[in-house]
C-alpha angles and dihedrals in degrees: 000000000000110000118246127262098217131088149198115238142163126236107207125197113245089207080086088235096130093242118133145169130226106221131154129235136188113246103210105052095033101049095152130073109284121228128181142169112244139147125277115201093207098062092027092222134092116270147175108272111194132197113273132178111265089226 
C-alpha cells in the first residue's frame, strides 16, 4: 500500500504558555513550517501558533 501524504503536527503557542493544538497537514504541498493565528485560552488573547514535532 502507498503511504499516506498527510501528517500529524502541534501547533504550539509562541506566548510560551504550554498550550497546543493537534492538526494534520499534507506533506507534499506545505513543505515548509507552518505557522497560524488562533486563540489561546491561557493568555486569553490570539497568537502565533508554530509547527512543532508530536513526540
Amino acid at each position: 500500500m502507498a503511504k499516506t501524504n498527510v501528517i500529524q503536527i502541534r501547533l504550539v503557542s509562541t506566548a510560551d504558555t504550554g498550550y497546543f493544538y493537534v492538526t494534520k497537514k499534507n506533506a507534499r504541498s506545505a513543505v515548509g513550517k507552518m505557522e497560524v493565528r488562533k486563540y489561546d485560552p491561557v493568555v486569553r488573547k490570539h497568537v502565533t501558533f508554530r509547527e512543532a514535532k508530536i513526540k
